[in-house]
DRENPA-3360 file (N, C-alpha, C; in nm, 2 decimals, always signed):
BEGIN
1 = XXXXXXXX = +2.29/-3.83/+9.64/+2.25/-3.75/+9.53/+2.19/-3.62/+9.59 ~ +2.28/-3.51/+9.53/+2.18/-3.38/+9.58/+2.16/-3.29/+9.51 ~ +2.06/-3.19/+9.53/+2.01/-3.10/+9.43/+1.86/-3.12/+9.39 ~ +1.80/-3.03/+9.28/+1.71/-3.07/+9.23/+1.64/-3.13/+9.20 ~ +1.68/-3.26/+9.14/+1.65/-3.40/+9.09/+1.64/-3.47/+9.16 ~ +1.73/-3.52/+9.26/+1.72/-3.56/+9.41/+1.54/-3.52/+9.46 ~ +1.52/-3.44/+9.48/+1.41/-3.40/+9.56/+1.28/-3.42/+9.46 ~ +1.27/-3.45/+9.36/+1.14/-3.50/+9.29/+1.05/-3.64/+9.32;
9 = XXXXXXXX = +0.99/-3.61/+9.29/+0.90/-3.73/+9.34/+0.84/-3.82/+9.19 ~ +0.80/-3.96/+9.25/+0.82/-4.02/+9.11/+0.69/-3.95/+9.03 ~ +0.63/-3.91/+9.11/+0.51/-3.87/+9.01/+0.52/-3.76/+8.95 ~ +0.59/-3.63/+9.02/+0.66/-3.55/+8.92/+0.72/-3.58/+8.79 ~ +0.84/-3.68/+8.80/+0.90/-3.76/+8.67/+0.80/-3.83/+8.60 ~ +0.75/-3.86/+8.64/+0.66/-3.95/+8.55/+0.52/-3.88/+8.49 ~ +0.51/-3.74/+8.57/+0.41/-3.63/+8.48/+0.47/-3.53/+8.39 ~ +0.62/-3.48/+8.47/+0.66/-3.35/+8.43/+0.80/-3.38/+8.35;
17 = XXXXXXXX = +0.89/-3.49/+8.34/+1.02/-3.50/+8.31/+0.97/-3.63/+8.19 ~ +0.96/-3.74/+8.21/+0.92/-3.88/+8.07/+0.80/-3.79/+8.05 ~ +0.66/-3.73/+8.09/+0.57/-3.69/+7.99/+0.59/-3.59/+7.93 ~ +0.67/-3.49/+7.95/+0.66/-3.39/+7.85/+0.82/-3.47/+7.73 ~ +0.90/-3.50/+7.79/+1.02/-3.66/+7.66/+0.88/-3.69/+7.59 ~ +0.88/-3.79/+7.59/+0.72/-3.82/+7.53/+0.64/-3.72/+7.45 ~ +0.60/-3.66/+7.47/+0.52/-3.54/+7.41/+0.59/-3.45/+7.29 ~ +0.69/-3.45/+7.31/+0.82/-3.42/+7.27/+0.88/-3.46/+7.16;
25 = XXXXXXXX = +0.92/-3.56/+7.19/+0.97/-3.66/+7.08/+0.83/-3.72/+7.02 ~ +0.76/-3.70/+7.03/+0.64/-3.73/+6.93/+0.61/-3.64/+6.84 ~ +0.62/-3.53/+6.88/+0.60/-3.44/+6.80/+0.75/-3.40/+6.73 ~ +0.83/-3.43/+6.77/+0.93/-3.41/+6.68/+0.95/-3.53/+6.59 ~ +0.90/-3.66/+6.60/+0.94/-3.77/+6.49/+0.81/-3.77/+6.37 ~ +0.68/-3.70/+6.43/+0.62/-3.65/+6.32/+0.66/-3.56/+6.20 ~ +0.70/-3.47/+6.26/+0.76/-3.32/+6.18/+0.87/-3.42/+6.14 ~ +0.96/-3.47/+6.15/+1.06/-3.53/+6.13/+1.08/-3.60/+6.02;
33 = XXXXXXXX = +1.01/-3.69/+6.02/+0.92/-3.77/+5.96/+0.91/-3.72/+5.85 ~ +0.83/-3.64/+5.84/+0.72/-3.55/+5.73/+0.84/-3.51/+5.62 ~ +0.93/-3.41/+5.72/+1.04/-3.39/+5.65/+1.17/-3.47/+5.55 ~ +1.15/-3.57/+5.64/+1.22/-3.69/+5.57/+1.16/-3.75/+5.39 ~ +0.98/-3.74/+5.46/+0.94/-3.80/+5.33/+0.93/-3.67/+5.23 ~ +0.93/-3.54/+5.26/+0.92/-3.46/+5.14/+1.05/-3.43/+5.08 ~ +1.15/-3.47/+5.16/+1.26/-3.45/+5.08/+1.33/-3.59/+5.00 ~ +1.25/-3.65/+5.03/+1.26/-3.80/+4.95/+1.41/-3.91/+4.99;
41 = XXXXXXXX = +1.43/-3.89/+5.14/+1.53/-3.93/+5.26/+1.52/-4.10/+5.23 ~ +1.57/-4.15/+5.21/+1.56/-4.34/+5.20/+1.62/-4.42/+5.36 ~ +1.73/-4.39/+5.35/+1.85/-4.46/+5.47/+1.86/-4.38/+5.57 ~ +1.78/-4.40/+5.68/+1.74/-4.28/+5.79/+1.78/-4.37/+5.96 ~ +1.90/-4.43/+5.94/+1.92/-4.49/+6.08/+1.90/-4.42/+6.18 ~ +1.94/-4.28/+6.18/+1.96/-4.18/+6.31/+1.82/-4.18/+6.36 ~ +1.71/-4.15/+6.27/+1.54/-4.12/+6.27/+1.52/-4.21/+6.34 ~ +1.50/-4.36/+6.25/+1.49/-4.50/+6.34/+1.53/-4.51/+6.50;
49 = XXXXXXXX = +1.63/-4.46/+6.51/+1.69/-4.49/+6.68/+1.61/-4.37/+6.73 ~ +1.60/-4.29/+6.72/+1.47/-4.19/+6.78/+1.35/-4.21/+6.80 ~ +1.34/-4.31/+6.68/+1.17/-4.36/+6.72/+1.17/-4.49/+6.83 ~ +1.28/-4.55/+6.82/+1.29/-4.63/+6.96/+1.32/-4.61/+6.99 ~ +1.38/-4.47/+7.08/+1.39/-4.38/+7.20/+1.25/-4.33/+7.25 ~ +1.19/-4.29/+7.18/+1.05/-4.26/+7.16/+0.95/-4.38/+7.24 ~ +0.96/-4.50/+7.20/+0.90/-4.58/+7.20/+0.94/-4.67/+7.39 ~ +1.08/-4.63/+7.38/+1.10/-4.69/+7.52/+1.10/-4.61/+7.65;
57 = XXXXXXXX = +1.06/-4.44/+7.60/+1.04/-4.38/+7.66/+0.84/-4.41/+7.71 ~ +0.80/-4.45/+7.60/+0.65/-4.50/+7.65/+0.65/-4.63/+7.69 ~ +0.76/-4.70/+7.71/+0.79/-4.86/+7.81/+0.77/-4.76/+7.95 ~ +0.92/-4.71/+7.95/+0.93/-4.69/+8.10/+0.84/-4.58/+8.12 ~ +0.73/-4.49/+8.08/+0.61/-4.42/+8.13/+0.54/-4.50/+8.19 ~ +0.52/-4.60/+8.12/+0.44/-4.72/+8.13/+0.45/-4.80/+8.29 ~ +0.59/-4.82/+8.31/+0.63/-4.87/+8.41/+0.64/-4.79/+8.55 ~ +0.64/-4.67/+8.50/+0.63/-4.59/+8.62/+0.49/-4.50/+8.65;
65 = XXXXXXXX = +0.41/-4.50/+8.54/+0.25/-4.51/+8.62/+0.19/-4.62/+8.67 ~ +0.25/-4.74/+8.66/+0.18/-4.89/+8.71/+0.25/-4.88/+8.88 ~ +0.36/-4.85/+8.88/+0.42/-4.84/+9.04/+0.32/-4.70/+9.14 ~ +0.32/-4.63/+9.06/+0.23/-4.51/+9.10/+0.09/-4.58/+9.11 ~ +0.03/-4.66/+9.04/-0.09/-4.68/+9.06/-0.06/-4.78/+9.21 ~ +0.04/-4.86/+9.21/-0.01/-4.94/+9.30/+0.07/-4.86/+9.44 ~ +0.15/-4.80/+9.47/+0.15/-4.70/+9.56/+0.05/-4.60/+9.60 ~ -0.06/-4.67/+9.55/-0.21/-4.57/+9.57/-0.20/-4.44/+9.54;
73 = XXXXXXXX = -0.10/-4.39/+9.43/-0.11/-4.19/+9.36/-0.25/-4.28/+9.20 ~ -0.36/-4.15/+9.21/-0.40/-4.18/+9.09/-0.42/-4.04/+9.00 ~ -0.46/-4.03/+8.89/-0.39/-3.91/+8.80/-0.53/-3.86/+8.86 ~ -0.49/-3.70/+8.80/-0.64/-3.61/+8.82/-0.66/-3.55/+8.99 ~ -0.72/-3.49/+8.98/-0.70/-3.43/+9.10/-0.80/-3.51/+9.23 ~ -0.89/-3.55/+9.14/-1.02/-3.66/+9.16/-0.94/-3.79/+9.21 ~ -0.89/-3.84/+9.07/-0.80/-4.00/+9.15/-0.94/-4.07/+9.08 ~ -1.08/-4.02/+9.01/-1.16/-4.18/+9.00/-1.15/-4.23/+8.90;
81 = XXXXXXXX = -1.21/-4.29/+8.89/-1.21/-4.42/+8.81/-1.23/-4.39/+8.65 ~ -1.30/-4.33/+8.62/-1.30/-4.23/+8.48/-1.17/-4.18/+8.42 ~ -1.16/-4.09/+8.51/-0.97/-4.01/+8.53/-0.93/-4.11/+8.46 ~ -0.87/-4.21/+8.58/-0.79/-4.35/+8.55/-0.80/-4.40/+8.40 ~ -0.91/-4.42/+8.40/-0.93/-4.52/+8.26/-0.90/-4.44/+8.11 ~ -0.92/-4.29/+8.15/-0.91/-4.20/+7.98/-0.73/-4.19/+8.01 ~ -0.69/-4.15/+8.12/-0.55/-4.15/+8.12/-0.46/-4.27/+8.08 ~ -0.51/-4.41/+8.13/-0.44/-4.49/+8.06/-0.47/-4.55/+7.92;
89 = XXXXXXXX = -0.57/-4.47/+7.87/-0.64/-4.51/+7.74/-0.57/-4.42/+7.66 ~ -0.54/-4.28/+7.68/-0.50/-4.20/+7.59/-0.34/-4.21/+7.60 ~ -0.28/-4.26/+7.73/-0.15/-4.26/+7.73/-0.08/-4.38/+7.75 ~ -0.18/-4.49/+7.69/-0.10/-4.60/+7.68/-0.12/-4.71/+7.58 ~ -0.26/-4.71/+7.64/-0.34/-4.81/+7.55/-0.35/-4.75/+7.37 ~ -0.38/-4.65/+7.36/-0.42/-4.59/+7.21/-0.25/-4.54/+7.15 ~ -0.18/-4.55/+7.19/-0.06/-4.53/+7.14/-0.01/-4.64/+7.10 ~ +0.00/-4.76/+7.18/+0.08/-4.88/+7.19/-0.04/-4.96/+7.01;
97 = XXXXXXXX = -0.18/-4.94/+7.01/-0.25/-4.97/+6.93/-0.20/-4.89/+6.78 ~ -0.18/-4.77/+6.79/-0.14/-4.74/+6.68/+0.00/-4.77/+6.60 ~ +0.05/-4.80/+6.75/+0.21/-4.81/+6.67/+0.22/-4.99/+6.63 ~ +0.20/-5.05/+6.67/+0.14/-5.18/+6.62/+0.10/-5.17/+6.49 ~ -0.01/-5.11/+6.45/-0.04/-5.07/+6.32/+0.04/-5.03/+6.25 ~ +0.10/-4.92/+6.31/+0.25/-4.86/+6.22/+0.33/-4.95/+6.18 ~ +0.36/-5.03/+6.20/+0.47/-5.10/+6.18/+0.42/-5.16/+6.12 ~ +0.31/-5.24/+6.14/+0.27/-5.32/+6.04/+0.30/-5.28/+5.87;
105 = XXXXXXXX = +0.22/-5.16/+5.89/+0.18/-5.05/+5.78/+0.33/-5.02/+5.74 ~ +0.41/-5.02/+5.79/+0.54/-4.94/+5.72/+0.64/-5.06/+5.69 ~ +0.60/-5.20/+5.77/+0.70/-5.31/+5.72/+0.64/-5.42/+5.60 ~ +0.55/-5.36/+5.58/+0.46/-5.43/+5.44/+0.50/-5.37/+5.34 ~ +0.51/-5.28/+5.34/+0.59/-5.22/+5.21/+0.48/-5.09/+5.12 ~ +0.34/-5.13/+5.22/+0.28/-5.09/+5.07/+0.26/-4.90/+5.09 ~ +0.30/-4.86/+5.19/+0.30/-4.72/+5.25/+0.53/-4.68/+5.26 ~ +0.50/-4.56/+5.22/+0.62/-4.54/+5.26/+0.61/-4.51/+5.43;
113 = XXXXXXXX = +0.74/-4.58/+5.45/+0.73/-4.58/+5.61/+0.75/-4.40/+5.67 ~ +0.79/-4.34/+5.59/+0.84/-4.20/+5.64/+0.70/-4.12/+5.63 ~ +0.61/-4.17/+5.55/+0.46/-4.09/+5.54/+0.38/-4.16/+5.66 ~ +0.38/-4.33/+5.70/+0.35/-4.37/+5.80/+0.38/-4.30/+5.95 ~ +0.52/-4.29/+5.96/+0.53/-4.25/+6.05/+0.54/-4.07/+6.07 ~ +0.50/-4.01/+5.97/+0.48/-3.87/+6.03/+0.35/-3.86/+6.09 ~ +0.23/-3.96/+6.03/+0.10/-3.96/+6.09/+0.12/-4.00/+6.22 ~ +0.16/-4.11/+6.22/+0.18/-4.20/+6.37/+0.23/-4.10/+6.50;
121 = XXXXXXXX = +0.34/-4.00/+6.43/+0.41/-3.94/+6.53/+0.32/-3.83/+6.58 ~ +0.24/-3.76/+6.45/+0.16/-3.65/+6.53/+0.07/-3.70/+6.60 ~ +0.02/-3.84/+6.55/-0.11/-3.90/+6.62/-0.09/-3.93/+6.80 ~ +0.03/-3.98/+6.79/+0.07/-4.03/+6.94/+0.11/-3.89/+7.02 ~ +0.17/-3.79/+6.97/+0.21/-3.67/+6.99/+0.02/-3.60/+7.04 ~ -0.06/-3.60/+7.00/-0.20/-3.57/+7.03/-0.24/-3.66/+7.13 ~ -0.22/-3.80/+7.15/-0.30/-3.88/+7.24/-0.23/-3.87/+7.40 ~ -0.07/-3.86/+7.35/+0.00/-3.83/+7.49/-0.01/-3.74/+7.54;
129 = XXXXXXXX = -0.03/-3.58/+7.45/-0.08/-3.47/+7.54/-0.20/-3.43/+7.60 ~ -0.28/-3.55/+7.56/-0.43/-3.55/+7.59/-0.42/-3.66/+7.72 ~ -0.35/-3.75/+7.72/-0.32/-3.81/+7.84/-0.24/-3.76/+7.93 ~ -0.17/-3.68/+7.91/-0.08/-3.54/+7.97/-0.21/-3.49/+8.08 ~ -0.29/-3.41/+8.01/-0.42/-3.30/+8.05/-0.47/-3.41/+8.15 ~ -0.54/-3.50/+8.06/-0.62/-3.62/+8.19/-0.56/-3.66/+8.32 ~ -0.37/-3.68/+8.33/-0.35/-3.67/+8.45/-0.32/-3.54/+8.51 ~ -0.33/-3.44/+8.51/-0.30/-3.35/+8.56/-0.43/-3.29/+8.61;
137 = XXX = -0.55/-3.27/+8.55/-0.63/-3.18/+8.55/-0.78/-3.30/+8.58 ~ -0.80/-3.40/+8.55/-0.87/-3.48/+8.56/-0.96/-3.51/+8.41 ~ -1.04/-3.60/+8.41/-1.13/-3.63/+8.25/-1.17/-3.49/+8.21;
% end
């Protein structure tokens, strides 16, 4: 493989290429979302498969800051222990808790799922660019 891509490193991809996907598509399934419920949208398979695009794009983030941790790279310029813990708090832990919730909330029936998930989407769209900052720049 040659070129550009070739020459990245996993922590590049995993800061600069899945975290800004991520950030991305969060903020677009909110707006998305939102749009869907103000236009009163019911049968939205396309949306759905974006949101688990979305979602398995925060699997494999997931999976490739745990190889980076144990390859001794830590986020932040610092690398301590603080860093570490708001970064996987804001970009793993508090997302994965919300959407849990979400679903809950949108497969009960008692919320429209398209009003659920425009909160959800900006909410995680906020936590991942805050876990964005935390690895890049430190707590």
């Amino acid at each position: 493989m040659t070129g550009y891509a070739a020459g990245m490193s996993l922590t590049s991809v995993h800061g600069y290429v899945i975290g800004f996907l991520i950030i991305a598509a969060w903020a677009t399934i909110g707006g998305w979302s939102l749009g869907l419920r103000l236009t009163g949208h019911r049968e939205t398979p396309t949306f759905w498969k974006a949101v688990s695009v979305a979602q398995v794009l925060l699997a494999l983030q997931l999976l490739l800051g745990l190889a980076l941790l144990v390859l001794g790279k830590r986020p932040g310029p610092s690398g301590g222990a603080e860093t570490v813990a708001f970064h996987l708090a804001y970009g793993v832990v508090f997302p994965l808790v919300v959407l849990v919730v979400a679903h809950r909330a949108a497969r009960a029936g008692r919320y429209d799922p398209h009003s659920v998930f425009a909160l959800v989407g900006l909410v995680i769209f906020g936590l991942t660019a805050r876990g964005w900052q935390v690895g890049l720049g430190g707590a």
